[in-house]
C-alpha positions as CSV (number, residue, x, y, z in Angstrom):
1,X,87.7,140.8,102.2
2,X,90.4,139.7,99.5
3,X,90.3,135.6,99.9
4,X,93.7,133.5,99.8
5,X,95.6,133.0,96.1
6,X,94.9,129.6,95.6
7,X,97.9,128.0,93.8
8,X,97.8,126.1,91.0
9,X,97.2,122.1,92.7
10,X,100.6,120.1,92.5
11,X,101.2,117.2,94.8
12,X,104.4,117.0,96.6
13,X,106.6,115.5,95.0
14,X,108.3,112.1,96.6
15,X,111.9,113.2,96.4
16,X,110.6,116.6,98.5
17,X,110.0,115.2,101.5
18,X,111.8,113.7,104.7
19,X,112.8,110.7,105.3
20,X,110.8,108.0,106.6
21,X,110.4,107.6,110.5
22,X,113.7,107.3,111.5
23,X,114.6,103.4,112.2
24,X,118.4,103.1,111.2
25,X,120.6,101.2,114.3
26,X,117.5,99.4,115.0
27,X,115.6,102.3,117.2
28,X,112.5,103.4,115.4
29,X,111.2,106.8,116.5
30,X,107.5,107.9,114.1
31,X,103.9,109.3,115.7
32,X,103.1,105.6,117.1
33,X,106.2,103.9,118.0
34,X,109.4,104.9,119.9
35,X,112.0,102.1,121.1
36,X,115.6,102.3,121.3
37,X,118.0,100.1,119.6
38,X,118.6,96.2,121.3
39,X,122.0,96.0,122.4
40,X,124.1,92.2,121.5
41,X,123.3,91.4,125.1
42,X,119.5,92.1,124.7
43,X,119.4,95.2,126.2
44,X,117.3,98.5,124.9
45,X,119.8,101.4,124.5
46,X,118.6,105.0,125.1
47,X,117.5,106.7,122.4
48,X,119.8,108.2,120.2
49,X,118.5,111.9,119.3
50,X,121.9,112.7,117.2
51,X,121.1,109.7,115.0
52,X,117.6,111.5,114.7
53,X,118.5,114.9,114.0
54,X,120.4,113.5,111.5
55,X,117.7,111.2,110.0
56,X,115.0,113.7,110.0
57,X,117.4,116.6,108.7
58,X,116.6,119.2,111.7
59,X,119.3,121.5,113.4
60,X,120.3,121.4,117.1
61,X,119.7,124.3,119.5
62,X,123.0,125.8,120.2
63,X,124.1,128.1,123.2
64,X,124.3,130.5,120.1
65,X,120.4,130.5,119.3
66,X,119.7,130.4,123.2
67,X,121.8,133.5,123.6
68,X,119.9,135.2,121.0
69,X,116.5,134.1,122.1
70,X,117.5,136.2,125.7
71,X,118.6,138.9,123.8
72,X,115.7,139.2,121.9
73,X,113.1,138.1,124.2
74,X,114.6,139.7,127.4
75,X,113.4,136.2,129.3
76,X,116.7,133.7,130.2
77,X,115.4,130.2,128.4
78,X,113.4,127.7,130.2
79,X,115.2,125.1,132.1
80,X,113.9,122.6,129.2
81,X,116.3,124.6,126.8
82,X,118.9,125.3,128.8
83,X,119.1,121.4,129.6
84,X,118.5,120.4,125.5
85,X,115.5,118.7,127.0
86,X,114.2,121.1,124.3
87,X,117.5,119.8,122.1
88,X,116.1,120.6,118.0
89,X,114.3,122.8,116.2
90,X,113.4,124.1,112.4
91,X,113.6,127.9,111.6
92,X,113.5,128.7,115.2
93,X,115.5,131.8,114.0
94,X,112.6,133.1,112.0
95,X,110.5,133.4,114.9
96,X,112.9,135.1,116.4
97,X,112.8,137.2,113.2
98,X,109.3,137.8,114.0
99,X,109.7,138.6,117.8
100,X,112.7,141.2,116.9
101,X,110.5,143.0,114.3
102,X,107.5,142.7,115.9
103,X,105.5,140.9,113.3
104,X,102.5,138.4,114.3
105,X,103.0,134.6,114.7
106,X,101.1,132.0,117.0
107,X,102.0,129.2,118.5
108,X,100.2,125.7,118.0
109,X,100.3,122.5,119.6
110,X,97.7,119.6,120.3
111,X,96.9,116.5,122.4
112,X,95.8,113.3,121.3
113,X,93.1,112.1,123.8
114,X,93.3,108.1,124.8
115,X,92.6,108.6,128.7
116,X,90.7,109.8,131.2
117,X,94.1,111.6,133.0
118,X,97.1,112.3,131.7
119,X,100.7,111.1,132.6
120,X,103.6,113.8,133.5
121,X,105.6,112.7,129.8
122,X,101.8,114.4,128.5
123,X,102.5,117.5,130.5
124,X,106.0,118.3,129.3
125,X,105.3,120.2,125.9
126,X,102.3,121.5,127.3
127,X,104.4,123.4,130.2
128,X,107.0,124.5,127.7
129,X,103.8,125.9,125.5
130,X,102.7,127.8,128.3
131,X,106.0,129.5,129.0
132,X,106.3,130.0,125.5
133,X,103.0,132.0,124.9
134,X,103.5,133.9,128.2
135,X,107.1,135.4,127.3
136,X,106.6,135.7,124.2
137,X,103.2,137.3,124.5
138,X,101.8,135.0,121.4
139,X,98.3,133.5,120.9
140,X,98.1,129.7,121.2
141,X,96.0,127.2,119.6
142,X,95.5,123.8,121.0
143,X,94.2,120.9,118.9
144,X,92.7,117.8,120.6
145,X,92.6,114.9,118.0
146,X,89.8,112.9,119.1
147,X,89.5,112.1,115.5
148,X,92.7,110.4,115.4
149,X,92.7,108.9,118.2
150,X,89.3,107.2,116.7
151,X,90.9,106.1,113.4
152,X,94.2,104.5,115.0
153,X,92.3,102.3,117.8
154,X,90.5,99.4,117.1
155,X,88.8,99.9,120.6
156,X,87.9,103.1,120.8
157,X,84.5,104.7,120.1
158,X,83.9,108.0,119.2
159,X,82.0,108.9,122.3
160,X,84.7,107.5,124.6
161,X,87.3,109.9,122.9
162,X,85.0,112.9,122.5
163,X,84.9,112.2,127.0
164,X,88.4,112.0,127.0
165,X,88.9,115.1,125.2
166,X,86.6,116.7,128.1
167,X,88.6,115.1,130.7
168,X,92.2,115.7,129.0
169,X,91.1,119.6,128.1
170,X,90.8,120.4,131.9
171,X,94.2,118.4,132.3
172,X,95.6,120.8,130.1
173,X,94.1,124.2,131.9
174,X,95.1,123.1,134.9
175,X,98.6,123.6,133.3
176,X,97.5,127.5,133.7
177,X,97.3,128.9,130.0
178,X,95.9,132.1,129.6
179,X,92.3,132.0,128.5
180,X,92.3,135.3,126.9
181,X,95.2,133.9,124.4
182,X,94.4,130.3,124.2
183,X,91.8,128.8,122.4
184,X,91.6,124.9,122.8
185,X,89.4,122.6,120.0
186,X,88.1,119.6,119.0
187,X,89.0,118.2,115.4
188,X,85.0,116.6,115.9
189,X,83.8,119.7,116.5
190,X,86.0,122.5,114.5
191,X,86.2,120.7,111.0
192,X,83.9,122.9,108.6
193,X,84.8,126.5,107.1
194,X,88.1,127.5,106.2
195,X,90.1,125.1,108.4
196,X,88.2,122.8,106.9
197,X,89.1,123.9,103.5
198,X,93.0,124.0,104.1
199,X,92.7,120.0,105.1
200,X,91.1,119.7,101.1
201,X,94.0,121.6,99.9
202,X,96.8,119.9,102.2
203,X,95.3,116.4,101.1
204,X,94.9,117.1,97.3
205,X,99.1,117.6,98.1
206,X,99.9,114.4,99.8
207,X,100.1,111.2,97.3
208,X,99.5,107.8,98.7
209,X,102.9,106.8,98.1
210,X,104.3,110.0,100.0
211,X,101.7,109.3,103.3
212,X,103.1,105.4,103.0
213,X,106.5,106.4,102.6
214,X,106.7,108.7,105.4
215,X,104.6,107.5,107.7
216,X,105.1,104.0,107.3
217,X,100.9,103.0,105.9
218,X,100.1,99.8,104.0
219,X,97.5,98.6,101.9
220,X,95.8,97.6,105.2
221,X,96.0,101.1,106.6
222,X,92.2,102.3,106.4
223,X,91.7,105.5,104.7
224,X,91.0,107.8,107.8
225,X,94.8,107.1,108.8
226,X,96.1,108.2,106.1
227,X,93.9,111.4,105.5
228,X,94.4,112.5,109.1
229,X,98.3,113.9,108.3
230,X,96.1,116.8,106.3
231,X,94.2,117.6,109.3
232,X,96.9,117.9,111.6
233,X,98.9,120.0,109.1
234,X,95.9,122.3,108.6
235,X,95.7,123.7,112.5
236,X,99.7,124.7,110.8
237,X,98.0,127.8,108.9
238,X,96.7,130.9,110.5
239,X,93.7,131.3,108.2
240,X,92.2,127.8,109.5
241,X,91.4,130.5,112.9
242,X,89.1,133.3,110.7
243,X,87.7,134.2,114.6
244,X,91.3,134.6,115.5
245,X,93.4,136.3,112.7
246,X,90.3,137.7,110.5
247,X,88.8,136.9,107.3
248,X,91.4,138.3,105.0
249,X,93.3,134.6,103.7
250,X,95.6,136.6,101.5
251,X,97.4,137.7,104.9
252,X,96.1,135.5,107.9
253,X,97.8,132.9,105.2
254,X,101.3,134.4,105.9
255,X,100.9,134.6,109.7
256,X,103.2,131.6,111.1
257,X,103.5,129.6,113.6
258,X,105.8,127.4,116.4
259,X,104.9,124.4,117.4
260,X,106.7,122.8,120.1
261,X,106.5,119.3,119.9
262,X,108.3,115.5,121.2
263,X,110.6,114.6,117.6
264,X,108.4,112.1,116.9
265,X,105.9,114.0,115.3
266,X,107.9,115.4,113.2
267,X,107.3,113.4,110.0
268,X,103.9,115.1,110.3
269,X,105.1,118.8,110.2
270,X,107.9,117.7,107.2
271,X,104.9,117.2,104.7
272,X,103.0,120.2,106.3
273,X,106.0,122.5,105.8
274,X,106.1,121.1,101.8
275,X,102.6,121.6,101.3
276,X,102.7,124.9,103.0
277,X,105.6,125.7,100.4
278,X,103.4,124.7,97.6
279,X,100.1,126.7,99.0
280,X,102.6,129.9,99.0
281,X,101.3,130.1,102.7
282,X,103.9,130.4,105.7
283,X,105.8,127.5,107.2
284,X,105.6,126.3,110.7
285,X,108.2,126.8,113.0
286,X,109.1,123.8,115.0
287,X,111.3,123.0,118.5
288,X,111.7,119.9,119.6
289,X,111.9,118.0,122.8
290,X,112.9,114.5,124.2
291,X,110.9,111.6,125.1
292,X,111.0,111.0,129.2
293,X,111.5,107.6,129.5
294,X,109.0,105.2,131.2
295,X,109.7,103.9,134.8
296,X,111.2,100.7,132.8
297,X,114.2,102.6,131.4
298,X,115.9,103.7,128.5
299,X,114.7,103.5,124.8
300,X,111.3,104.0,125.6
301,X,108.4,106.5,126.7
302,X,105.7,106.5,129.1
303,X,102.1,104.6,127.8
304,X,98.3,105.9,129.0
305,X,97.7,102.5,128.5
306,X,100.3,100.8,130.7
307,X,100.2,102.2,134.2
308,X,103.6,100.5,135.4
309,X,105.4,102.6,132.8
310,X,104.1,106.2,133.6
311,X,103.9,108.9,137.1
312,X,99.8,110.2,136.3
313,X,98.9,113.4,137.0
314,X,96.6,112.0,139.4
315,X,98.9,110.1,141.2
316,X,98.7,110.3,145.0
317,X,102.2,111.0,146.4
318,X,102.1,107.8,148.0
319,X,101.5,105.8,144.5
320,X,104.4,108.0,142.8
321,X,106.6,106.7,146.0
322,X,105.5,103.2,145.0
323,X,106.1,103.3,141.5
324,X,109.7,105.0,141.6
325,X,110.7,102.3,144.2
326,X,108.8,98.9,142.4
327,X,109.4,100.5,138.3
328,X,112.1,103.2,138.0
329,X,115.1,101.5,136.1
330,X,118.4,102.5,138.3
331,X,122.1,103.4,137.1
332,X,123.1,102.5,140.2
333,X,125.0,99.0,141.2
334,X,123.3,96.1,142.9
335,X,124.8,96.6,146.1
336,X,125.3,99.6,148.6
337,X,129.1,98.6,148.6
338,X,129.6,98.7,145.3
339,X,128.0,101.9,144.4
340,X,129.4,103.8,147.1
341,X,132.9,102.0,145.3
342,X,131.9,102.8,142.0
343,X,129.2,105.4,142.1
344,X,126.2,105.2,139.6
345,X,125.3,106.3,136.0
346,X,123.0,109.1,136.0
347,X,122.4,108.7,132.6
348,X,120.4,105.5,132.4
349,X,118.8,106.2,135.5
350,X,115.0,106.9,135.6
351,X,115.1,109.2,138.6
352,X,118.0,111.6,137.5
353,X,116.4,111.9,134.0
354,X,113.2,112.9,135.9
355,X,114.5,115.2,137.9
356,X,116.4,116.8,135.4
357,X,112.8,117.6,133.7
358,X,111.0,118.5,136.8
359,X,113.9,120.0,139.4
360,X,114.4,123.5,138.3
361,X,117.0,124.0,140.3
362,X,120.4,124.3,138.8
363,X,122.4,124.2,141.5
364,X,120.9,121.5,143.3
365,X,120.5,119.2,140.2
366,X,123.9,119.3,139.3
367,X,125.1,118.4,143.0
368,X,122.4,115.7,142.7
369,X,124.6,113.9,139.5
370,X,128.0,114.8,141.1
371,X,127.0,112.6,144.4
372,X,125.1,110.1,142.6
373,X,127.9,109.3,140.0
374,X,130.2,109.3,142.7
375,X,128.8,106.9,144.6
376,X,127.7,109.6,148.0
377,X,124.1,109.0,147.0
378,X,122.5,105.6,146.7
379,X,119.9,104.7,144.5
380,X,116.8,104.8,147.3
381,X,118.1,108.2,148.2
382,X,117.7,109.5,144.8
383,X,114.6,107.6,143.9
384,X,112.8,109.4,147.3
385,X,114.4,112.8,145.8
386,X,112.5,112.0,142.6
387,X,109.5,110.8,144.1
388,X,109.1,114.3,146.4
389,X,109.5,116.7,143.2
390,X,106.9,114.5,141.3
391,X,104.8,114.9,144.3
392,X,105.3,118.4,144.6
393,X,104.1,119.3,140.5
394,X,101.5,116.5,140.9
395,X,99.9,117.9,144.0
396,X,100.1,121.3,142.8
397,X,98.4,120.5,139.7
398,X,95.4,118.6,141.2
399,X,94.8,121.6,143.3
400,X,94.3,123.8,139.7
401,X,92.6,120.8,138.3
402,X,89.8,120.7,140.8
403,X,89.4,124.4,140.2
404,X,88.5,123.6,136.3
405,X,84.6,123.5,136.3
406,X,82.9,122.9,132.5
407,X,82.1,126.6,132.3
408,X,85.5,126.9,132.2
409,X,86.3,124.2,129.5
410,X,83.8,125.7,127.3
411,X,85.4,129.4,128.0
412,X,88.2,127.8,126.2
413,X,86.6,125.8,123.6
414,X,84.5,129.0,122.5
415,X,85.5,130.7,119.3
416,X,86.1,134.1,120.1
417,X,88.6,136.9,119.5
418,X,91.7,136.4,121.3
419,X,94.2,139.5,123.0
420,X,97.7,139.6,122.4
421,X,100.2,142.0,122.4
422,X,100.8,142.0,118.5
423,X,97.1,141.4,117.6
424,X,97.1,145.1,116.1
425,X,99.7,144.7,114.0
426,X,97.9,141.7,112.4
427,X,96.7,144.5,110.2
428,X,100.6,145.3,108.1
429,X,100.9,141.3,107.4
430,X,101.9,141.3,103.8
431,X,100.5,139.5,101.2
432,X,102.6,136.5,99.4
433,X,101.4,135.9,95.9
434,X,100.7,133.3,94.1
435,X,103.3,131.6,91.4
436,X,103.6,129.2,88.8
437,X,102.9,125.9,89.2
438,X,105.7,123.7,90.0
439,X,108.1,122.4,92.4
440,X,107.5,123.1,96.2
441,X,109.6,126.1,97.0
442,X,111.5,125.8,100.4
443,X,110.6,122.3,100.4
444,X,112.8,120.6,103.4
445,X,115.5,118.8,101.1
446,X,115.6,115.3,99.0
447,X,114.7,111.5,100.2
448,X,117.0,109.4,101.6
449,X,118.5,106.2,100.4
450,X,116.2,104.5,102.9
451,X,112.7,106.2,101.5
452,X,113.8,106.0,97.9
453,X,114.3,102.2,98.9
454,X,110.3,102.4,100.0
455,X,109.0,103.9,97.4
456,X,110.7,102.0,94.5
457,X,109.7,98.7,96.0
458,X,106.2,100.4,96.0
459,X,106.4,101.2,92.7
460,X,107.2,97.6,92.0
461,X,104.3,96.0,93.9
462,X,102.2,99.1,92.0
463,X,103.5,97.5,88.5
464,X,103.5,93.9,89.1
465,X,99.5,94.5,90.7
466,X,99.0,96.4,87.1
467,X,100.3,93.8,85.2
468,X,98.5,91.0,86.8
469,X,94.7,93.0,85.7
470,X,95.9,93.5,82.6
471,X,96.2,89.8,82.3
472,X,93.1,88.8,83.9
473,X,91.5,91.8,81.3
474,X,93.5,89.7,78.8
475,X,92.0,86.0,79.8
476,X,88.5,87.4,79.8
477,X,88.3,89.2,76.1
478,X,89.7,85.5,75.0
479,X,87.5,83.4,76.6
């Protein structure tokens, strides 16, 4: 078999990439931290995902693309979409491309395991994924970064994540993915071969002062942080999955994929679409969702490690009842009076935003806001609402869960050919040769003021810490 044209090595170039995690009005929103702004009376704001479409350069999902994604797919969109739950995207249209024409893409999304269960904010994408791969017929990859979840904890052992990677893989088959089009891994125990050669070539791409620019490193970042942005990038490229796609690089190189994702890891993808431009291999695809908010409120998302601020898929119905009525921040008023006066806000309030992710029906939903913001519902009426549909998806979910025996994670886990609809045509993929050397084509756009800012200060540290050795080389040839 032909193997993949390897173009000539350039790294990305600073001014190529994204801008940093996106921070401006105070909120900060990058892979490890989400907040919303603080308010002059001290009060987090919601998040603002305008301010982040902007900072990060991506495109809404309009009732135009939606229209098209029914017309082409013959499926109406998910409730997540038709809400902008699922609010963002990058070359969603090409996909769409690919479904119209009938050409062969997969979809790709991962899990970062840091407990032993996972919270409902965990099962959001992965329910979106699902749907995804089951309308649009498309094989799925699913990487669990137990690697990364190793490097960014000063805690955690590598044995405790390679358990919770067990534990959180059966979370995520309880979802109900198809096993003959899903094949789940672990960054532990996949790296080697050709996916382990892309993460070479995405890392000889990424400069230290591009991963501390865009990701926000220091000089007391330890190494494994800042090489893990190649391994993530590398499950981006369909010939890291030889078992899937085949052996021939030159095409599985072109195959692309969408990976539906929360916007905060989209800093990742940015560099992964640059170095994908420079590799002459296909971009991702991305759509993104919102955060759903912990039980404290806006400006913030639920924690594994803070139980207060998270619904677990484990949840007894009677805990979730417990935790709506000690936790969930309400838009309502302090008295029953003065709601039923006023009404409430339904869009600070915990239980409406959670409903609006987990109540699929329309109808009911929007009669839900109407009566809340007009003060015929009170807040322990909608709270018990909330608390009976999280029951409902968490029950239901522990009933699959119990059902997932280890035979079954390692049916999963096994690399193995997978069945789709277009896997035949995998064979009229054409090839993209390699070019020249220079700059990334298709590269996402310029650095903003803000990054430029980062990496000119960098540059300064990086001259002054230059011309201190040359003066200590100085004093020593003297003495």
């Amino acid at each position: 078999m032909a193997s993949a044209p390897e173009a000539p090595t350039a790294a990305i170039p600073a001014e190529a990439v994204g801008d940093a995690p996106a921070a401006s009005g105070g909120q900060k929103v990058d892979p490890w931290n989400v907040s919303g702004e603080v308010g002059t009376d001290g009060k987090v704001k919601a998040i603002d995902y305008k301010k982040i479409v902007d900072e990060f350069g991506t495109k809404l999902i309009d009732d135009a693309l939606l229209e098209r994604f029914e017309r082409v797919t013959g499926h109406r969109p998910h409730h997540f979409l038709r809400r902008q739950i699922v609010f963002s995207h990058r070359d969603l249209d090409l996909i769409l491309d690919r479904v119209e024409k009938k050409q062969p893409f997969f979809i790709y999304t991962g899990r970062g395991p840091s407990s032993d269960s996972m919270h409902v904010g965990h099962a959001i994408p992965f329910q979106l994924t699902k749907w995804l791969s089951d309308v649009l017929d498309a094989p799925l990859v699913i990487m669990m970064t137990d690697d990364e979840k190793f490097l960014f904890s000063e805690k955690r052992t590598v044995e405790e994540v390679q358990h919770y990677t067990r534990e959180n893989a059966k979370d995520i088959i309880a979802i109900g993915f198809n096993p003959e089009r899903t094949f789940i891994f672990s960054d532990y125990d996949y790296m080697g071969g050709n996916f382990y050669k892309n993460v070479t070539r995405v890392a000889k791409r990424i400069t230290l002062n591009t991963a501390k620019a865009v990701f926000g490193f220091d000089d007391s970042s330890n190494i494994g942080k800042v090489h893990f942005a190649s391994i993530q990038a590398s499950s981006s490229f369909g010939n890291s999955f030889p078992h899937i796609f085949g052996e021939d690089e030159a095409k599985t190189s072109q195959i692309p994929c969408l990976i539906p994702c929360a916007i905060d890891q989209d800093p990742y993808f940015r560099v992964t679409r640059d170095c994908a431009a420079g590799l002459r291999y296909a971009k991702p695809s991305l759509i993104h969702s919102r955060f759903l908010d912990a039980l404290q409120g806006p400006g913030s998302k639920m924690s594994a490690s803070i139980d207060s601020s998270a619904i677990f898929l484990n949840d007894t119905p009677k805990q979730i009842q417990n935790k709506m009525n000690k936790y969930a921040f309400s838009g309502g008023k302090v008295t029953a009076e003065e709601q039923r006066a006023e009404g409430a806000d339904p869009d600070v309030d915990v239980s409406y935003q959670y409903l609006r992710f987990f109540l699929e029906d329309d109808e009911e939903l929007a009669k839900i806001r109407e009566d809340y913001r007009t003060g015929k519902m009170l807040t322990g009426e909608i709270k018990k609402r909330c608390a009976e549909e999280l029951a409902k998806y968490c029950t239901a979910f522990q009933e699959r869960r119990a059902k997932v025996d280890e035979e079954t994670v390692n049916l999963f886990f096994s690399r193995r050919p997978l069945s789709w609809g277009l896997a035949e045509n995998l064979k009229s993929v054409p090839i993209r040769e390699a070019t020249t050397d220079g700059p990334a084509e298709g590269a996402d756009g310029k650095m903003t003021k803000n990054q430029l800012k980062k990496l000119e200060k960098q540059r300064q540290i990086d001259e002054k810490k230059a011309a201190k050795a040359k003066e200590k080389e100085a004093a020593k040839a003297s003495a």
